[in-house]
KOLZA-891643 format. One line per 5 residues: number of its first residue (from 1); for each residue y, x, z of N, C-alpha, C, O. Coordinates in Angstrom, 1 decimal. Atoms other than C-alpha are relative to their C-alpha. Layout:
NUM> Y X Z Y X Z Y X Z Y X Z  ...
END
This chain:
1> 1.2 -0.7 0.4 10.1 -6.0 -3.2 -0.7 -0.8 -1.1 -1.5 -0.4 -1.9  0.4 0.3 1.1 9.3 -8.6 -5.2 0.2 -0.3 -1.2 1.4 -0.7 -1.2  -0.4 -0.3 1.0 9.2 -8.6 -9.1 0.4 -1.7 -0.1 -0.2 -2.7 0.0  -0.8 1.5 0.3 11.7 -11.3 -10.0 -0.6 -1.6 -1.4 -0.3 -2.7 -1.6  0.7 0.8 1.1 9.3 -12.6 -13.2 -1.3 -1.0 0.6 -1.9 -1.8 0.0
6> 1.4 0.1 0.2 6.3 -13.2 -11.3 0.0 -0.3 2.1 -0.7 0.3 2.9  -0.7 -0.2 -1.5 7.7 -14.2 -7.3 -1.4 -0.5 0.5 -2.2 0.4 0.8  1.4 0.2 -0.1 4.5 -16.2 -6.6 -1.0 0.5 -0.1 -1.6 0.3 1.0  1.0 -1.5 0.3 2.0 -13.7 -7.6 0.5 0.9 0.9 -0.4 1.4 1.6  0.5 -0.8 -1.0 3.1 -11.5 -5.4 0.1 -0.1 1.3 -0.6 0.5 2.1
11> 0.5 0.5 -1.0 3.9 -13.3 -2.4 -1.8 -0.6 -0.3 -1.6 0.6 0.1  1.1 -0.3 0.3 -0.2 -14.0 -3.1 -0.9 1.2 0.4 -1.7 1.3 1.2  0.8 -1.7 -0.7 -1.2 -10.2 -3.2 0.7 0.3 1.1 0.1 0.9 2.0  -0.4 -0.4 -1.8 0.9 -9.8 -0.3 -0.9 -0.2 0.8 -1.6 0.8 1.2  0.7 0.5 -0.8 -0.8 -11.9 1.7 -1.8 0.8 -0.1 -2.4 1.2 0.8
16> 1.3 -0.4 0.0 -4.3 -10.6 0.2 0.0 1.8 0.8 -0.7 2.5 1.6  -0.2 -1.6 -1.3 -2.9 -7.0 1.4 0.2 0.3 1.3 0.1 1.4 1.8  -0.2 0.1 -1.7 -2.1 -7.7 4.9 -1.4 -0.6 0.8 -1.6 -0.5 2.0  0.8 0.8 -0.6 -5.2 -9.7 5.4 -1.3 1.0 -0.2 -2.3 0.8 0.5  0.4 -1.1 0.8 -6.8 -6.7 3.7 -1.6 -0.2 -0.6 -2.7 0.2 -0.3
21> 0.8 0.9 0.8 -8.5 -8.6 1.2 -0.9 1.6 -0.9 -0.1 2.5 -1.1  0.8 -0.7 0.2 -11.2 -6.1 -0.3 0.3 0.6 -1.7 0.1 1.7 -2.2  -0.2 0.0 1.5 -10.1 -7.0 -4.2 1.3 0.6 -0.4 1.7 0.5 -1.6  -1.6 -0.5 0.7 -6.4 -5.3 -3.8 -0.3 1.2 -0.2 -1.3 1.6 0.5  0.3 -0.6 1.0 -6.4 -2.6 -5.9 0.6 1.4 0.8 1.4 1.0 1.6
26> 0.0 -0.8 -0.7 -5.9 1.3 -4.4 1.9 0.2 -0.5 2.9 0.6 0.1  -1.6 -0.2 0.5 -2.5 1.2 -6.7 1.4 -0.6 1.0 2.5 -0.1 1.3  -0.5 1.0 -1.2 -1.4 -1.8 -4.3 0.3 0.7 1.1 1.4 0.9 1.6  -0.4 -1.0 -1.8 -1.9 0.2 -1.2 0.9 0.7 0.1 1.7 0.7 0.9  -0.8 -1.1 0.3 -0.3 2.9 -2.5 1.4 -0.4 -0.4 2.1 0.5 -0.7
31> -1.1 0.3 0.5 2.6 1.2 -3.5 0.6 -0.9 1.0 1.7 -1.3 0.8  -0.2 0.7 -1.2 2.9 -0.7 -0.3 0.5 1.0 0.6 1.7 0.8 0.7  -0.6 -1.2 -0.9 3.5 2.7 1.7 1.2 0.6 -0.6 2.2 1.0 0.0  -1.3 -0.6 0.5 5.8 4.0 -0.4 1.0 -0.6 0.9 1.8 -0.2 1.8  -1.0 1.4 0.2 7.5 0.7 -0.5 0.7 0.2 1.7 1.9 0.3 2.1
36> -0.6 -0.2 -1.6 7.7 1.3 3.5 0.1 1.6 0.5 0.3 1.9 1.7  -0.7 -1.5 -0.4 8.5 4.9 3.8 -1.0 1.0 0.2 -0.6 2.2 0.5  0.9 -0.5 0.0 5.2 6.1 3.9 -0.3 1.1 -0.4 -1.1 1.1 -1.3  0.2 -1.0 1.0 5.5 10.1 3.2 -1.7 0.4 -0.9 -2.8 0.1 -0.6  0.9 -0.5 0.6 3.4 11.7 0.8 -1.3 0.4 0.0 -2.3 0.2 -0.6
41> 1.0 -0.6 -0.9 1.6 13.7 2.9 -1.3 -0.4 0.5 -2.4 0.0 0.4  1.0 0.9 -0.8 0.0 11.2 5.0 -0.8 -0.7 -1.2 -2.0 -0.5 -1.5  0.7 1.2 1.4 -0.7 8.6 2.0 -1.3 1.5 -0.4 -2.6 1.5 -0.3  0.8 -0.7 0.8 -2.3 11.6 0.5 -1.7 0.8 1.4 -2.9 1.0 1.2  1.0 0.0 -0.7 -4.3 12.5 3.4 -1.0 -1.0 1.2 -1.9 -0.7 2.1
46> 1.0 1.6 -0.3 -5.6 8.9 4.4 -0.7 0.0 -1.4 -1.9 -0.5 -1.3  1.0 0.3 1.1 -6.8 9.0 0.7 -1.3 1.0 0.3 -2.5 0.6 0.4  0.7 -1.3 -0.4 -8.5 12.8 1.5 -1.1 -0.4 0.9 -2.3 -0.2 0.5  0.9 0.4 -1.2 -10.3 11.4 4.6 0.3 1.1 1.0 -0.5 1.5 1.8  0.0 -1.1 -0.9 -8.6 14.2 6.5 0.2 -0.9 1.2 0.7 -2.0 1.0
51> 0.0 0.3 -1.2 -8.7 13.5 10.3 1.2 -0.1 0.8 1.7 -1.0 1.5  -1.3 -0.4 -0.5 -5.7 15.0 11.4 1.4 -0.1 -1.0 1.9 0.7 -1.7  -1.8 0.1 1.0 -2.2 13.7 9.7 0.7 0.4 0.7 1.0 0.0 1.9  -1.1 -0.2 -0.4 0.2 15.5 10.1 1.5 -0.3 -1.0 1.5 -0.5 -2.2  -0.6 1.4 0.0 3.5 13.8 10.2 1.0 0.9 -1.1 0.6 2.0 -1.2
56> -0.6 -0.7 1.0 6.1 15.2 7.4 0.5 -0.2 -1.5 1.0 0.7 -2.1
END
């Protein structure tokens, strides 16, 4: 997952996204779930503020 130009930097923001450093950027997040399988759905309704995710 990490970009082969820049390996440093993002072990870095890794770390600041797990620790869930305040300054990673909503693109980050979002690119983190993907990255782990994270359907659409949900991502999109964790952004929403809906209550109820349903799974899909």
């Amino acid at each position: 997952m990490a970009p082969p130009d820049k390996p440093l930097a993002w072990v870095a923001r890794r770390a600041q996204l797990e620790a869930g450093d305040p300054t990673v950027s909503l693109d980050l997040l979002v690119r983190a779930l993907f990255a782990l399988g994270a359907p659409r759905g949900e991502i999109a309704a964790a952004i929403a503020g809906d209550r109820c995710v349903v799974a899909g």
